[in-house]
C-alpha positions in Angstrom: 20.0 -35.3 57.3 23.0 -33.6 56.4 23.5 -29.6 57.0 22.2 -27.3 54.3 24.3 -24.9 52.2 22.8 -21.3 53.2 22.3 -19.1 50.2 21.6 -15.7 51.3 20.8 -12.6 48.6 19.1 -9.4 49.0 15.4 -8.3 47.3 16.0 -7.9 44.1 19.5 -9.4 44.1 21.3 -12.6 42.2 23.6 -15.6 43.3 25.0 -18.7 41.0 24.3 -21.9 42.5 26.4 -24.9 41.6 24.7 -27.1 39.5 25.1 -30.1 42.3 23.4 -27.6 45.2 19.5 -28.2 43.4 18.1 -31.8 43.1 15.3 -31.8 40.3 12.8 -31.7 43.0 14.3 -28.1 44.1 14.4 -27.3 40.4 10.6 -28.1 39.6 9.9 -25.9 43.1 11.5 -22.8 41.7 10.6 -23.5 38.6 6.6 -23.0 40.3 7.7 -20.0 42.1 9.3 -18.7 39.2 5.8 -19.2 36.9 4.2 -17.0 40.1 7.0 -14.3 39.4 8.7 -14.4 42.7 12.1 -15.5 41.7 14.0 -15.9 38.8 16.3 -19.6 37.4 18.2 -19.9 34.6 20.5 -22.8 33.7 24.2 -22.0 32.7 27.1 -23.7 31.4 28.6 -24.4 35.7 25.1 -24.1 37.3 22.4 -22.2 38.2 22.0 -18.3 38.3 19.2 -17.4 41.1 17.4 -13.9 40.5 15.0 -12.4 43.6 12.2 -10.6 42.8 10.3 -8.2 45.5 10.1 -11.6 47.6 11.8 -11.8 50.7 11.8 -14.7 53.7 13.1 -18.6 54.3 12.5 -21.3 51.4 14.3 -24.7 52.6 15.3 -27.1 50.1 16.8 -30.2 49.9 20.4 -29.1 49.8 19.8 -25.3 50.3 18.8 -23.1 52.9 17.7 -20.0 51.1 17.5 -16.7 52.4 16.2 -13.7 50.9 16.7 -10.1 52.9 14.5 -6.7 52.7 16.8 -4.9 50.4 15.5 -1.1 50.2 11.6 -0.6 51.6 11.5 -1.9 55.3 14.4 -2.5 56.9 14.7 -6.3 58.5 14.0 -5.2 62.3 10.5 -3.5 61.3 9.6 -5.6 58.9 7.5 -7.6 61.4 5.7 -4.0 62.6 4.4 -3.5 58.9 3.9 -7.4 58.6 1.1 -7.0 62.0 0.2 -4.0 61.1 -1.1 -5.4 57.5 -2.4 -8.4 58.8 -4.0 -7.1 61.7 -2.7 -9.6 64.0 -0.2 -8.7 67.4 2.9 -9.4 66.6 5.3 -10.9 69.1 5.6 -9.5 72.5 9.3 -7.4 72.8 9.9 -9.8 75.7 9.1 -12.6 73.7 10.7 -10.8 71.3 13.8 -11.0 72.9 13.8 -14.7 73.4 15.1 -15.1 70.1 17.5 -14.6 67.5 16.5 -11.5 65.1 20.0 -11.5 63.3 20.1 -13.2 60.1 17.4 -15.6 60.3 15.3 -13.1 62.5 12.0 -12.7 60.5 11.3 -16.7 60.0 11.4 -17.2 63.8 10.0 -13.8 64.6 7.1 -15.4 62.7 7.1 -18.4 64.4 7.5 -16.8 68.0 4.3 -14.9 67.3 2.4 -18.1 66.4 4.2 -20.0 69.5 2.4 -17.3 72.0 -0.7 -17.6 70.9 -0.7 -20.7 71.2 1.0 -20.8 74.5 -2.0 -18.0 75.7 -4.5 -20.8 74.2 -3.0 -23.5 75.9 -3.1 -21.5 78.8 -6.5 -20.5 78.6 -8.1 -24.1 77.7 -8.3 -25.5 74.3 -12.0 -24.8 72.7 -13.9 -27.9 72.8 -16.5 -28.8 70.5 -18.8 -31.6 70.5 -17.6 -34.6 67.8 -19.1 -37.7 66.2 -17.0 -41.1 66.9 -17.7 -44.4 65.8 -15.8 -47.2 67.8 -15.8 -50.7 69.2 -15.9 -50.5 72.9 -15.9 -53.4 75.3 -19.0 -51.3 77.3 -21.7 -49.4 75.7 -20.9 -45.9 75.5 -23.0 -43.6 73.8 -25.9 -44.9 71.5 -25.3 -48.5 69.7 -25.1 -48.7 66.4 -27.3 -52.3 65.4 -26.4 -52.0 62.0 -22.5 -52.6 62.2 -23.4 -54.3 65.1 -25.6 -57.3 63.4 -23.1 -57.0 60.1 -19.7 -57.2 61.3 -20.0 -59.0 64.8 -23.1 -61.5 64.0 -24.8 -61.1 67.0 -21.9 -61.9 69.4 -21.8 -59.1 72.3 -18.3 -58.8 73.3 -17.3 -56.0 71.7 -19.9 -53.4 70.8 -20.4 -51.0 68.0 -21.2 -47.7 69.2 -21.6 -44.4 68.1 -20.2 -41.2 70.5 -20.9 -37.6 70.5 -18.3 -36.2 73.4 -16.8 -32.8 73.8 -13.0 -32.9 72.3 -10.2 -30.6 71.3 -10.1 -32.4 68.1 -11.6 -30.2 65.9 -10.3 -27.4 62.9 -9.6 -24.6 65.0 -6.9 -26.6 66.8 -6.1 -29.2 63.7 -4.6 -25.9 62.3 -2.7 -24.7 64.7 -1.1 -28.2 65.2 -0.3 -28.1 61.5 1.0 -24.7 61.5 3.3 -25.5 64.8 4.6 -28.1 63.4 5.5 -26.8 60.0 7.2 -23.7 62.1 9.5 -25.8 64.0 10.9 -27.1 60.7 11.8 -23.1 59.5 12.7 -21.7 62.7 16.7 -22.3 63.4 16.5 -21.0 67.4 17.1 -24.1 69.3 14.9 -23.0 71.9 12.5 -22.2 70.0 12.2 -25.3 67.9 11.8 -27.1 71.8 8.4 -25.0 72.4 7.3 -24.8 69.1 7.6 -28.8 69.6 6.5 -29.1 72.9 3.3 -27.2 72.3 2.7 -28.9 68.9 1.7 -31.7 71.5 -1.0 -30.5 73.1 -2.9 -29.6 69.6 -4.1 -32.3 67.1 -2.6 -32.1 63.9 -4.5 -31.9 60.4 -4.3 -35.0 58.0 -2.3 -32.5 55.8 -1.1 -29.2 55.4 -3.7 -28.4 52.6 -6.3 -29.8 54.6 -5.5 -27.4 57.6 -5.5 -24.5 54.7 -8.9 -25.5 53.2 -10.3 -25.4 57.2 -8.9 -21.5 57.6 -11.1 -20.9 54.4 -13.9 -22.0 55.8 -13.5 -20.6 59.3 -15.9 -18.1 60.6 -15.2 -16.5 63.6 -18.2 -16.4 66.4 -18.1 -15.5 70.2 -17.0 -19.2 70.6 -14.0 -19.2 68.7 -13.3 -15.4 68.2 -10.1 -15.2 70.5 -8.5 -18.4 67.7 -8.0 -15.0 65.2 -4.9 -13.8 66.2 -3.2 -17.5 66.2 -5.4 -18.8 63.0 -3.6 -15.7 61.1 -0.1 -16.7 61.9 -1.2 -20.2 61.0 -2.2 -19.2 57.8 0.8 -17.5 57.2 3.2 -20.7 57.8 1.1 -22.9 56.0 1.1 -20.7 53.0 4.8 -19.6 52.6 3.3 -16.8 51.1 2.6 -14.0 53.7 -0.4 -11.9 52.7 -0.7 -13.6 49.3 -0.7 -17.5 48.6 3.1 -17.0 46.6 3.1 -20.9 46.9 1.7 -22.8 45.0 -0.4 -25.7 47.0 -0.3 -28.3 43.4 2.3 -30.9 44.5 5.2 -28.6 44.4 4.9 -26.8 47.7 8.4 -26.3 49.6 9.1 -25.6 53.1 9.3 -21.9 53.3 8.1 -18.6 54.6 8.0 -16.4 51.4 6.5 -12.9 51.8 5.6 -10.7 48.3 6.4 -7.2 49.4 4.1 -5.3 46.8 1.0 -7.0 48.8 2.3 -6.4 52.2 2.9 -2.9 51.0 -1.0 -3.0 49.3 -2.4 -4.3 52.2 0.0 -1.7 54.7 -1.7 1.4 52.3 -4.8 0.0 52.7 -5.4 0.3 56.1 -2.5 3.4 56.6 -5.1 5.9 54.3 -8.3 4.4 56.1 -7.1 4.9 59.6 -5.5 8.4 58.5 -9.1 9.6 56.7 -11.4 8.3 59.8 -10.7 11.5 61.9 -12.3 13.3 58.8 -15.4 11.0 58.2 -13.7 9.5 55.7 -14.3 5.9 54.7 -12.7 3.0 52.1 -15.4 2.2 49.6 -15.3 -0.6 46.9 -13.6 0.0 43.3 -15.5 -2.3 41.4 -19.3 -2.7 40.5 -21.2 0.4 40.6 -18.1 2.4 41.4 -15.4 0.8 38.9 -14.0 1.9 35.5 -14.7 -0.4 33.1 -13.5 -0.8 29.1 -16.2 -2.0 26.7 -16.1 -2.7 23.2 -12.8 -3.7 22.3 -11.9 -7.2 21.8 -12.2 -9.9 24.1 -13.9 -9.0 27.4 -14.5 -5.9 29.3 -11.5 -4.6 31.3 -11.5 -2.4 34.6 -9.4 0.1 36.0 -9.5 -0.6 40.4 -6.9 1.8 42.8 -6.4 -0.2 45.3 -8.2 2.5 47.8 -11.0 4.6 46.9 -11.9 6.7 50.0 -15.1 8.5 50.1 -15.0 11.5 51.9 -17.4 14.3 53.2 -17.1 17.4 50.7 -16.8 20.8 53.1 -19.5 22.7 51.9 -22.1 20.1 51.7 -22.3 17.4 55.0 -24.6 15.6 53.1 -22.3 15.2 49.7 -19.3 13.4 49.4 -16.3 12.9 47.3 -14.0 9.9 46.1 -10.1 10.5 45.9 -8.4 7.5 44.4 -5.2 6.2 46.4 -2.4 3.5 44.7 0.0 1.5 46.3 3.7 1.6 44.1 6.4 -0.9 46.0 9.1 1.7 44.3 11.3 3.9 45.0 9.7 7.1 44.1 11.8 8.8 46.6 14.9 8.5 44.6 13.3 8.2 40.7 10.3 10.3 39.2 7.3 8.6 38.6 7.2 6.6 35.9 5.0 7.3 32.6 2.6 4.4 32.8 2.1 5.2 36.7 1.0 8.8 35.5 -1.1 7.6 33.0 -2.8 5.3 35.7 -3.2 7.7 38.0 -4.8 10.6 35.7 -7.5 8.0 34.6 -8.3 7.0 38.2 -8.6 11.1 38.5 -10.8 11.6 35.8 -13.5 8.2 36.8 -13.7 9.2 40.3 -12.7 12.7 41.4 -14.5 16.4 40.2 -13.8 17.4 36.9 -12.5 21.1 38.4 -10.0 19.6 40.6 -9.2 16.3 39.4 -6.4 14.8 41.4 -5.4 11.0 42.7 -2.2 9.8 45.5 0.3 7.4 45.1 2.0 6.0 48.5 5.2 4.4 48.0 7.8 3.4 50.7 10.7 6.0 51.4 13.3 4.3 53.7 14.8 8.2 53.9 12.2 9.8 56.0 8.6 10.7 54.7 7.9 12.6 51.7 5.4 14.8 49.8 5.4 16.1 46.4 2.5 17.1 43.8 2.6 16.5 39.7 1.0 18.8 38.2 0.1 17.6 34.3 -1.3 19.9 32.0 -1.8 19.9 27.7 -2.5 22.8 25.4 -5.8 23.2 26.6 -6.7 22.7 30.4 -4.9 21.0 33.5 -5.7 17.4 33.3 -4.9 16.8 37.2 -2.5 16.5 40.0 -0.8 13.4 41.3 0.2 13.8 44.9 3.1 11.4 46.0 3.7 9.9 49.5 6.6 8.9 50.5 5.9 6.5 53.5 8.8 6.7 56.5 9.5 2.9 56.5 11.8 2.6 59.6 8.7 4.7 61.7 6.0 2.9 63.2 2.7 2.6 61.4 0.6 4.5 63.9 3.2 7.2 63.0 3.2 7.0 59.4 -0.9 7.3 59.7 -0.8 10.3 61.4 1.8 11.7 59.2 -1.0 10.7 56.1 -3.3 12.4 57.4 -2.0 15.2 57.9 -0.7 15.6 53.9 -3.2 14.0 52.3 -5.5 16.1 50.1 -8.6 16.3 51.2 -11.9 17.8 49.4 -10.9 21.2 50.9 -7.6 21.2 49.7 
């Protein structure tokens, strides 16, 4: 196959394509990503004009090699930090690490590397073995023999035997996966060494009939004593096979292309997430659920019911009661509020997710948004004619610190019930 043009553009950036560099199959693939808003196409009069959104990673297409690169939030060499950290999976190894490329191409193998050692510590370790129903025809009975295939397909004769098996293999899910995943990775990755091991390991895992298959299996997985040390791997599977990093961005419906898209609004969702519940632990604070009994819900307009859902609601422990608690409302914005105000419809969000959940003296809410600067804390104070209507207090993540870093820093600025 011949080489393939590389396209590179930042997050958020634009590039025109020749009209000859997309085959109609590469079209009808952007055209799906496009209908999941991660990328814009338009056709022109000479070609193509290539819009990213807040999508970044490796798609490979059948003339082009596209690259997309963190523009503004997390710079390239952290990105995989964040990407662990929001997973809650390792990430590579710095001397593994180190074994590869992380120049332009950096996050794809990065990714791959951290599949390719755990699946090298598996392989290491022993492949889990489950017990698995065969039927064959052996020349020896093995197993139990099955009379009915027996009597209908060899009429009697006894040269070969039907039988029916149930032996210990590697053959099942929780390696079918990992030799889909492996597989896929050593088509993305452009390290020649690591393409070799991503290969050579492939080999001692069984592959799934097909990619969706091996998807459909990670759905299904539940993680026991037996298989819980297949987590870390089965995670970095699921992120190959997907292309889509902590959201499916690629659609599995005939049109899925080699790639290793990740949408940066849900790796930031999911970094918040766990940045404000490991910073209000130390408090006795906890994350709670934003819907059922503790949502915001709209009734009795057209159509059905609509709901308001932060996407944290902590509870915490009010200071002069133990026994009572309080809710403080926490959104993730993917913008950058370290540069711009906050936009209207942000405060407007924010000061009904202050009235629904906090005290109606001190109502108040946080936004957390990524500051590539350094770390940053401001309050909105909003007010009308009559009474204060609440605060907004803004975060400014340090994205070029570590995570554990940028907890502690939340914690320590946050605004607790006693503040």
């Amino acid at each position: 196959m011949p080489d393939r043009a590389e396209v590179r553009l930042a997050e958020y950036g634009s590039t025109q394509l020749a009209a000859g560099l997309l085959t109609p199959r590469d079209v009808e693939r952007l055209r799906a990503l496009q209908a999941r808003g991660c990328l814009g196409l338009d056709q022109g009069p000479t070609g193509w004009r290539l819009k990213a959104d807040a999508t970044v990673g490796i798609l490979v297409l059948d003339r082009v090699r596209l690259v997309i690169e963190p523009k503004f939030a997390i710079p390239g060499e952290q990105l995989m930090s964040w990407l662990s950290y929001a997973l809650g999976a390792s990430a590579p190894l710095p001397a593994t690490a180190r074994r590869w490329s992380t120049g332009p191409d950096g996050y794809a193998d990065l990714v791959a590397a951290a599949l390719l050692e755990q699946c090298e510590r598996l392989v290491r370790e022993g492949l889990r073995r489950d017990y698995v129903r065969r039927r064959s025809l052996e020349p020896v009975l093995r197993g139990r023999l099955d009379v009915g295939a027996q009597v209908a397909r060899r009429y009697g004769q006894l040269d070969r035997l039907h039988v029916r098996t149930f032996d210990r293999e590697a053959d099942i899910w929780d390696n079918r996966v990992l030799g889909t995943a492996l597989r896929a990775a050593g088509a993305l990755a452009t390290h020649p060494g690591l393409v070799r091991d991503l290969r050579s390991t492939a080999e001692a895992f069984p592959p799934a009939a097909t990619p969706d298959a091996a998807l459909r299996a990670l759905d299904r997985t539940r993680y026991t004593r037996l298989n819980a040390r297949y987590r870390a791997a089965h995670t970095w599977a699921r992120l190959l096979l997907r292309g889509g990093g902590v959201t499916d961005l690629l659609t599995d419906r005939g049109t899925a292309a080699d790639g290793l898209l990740l949408a940066m609004p849900a790796l930031w969702e999911g970094v918040v997430r766990r940045l404000v519940a490991e910073a209000a632990a130390p408090r006795g604070g906890h994350r709670v659920p934003s819907g059922g009994a503790t949502g915001i819900t709209v009734r009795g307009d057209l159509g059905s019911s609509s709901a308001f859902r932060p996407d944290v609601l902590l509870s915490l422990p009010r200071p002069d009661d133990a026994s009572a608690r309080t809710l403080l409302p926490v959104d993730a914005k993917y913008k950058r509020y370290d540069r711009y105000g906050v936009g209207a419809g942000d405060v407007h969000q924010l000061l009904t997710y202050s009235a629904g959940y906090t005290p109606g003296t001190a109502p108040r809410s946080v936004i957390v948004h990524p500051s590539p600067s350094g770390p940053s804390h401001r309050v909105l104070r909003i007010s009308g004619p009559q009474a204060s209507l609440g605060s907004v207090h803004v975060l400014g993540v340090d994205s070029r610190a570590a995570p554990e870093e940028a907890a502690a820093w939340i914690g320590s600025v946050l605004p607790w019930a006693d503040s």
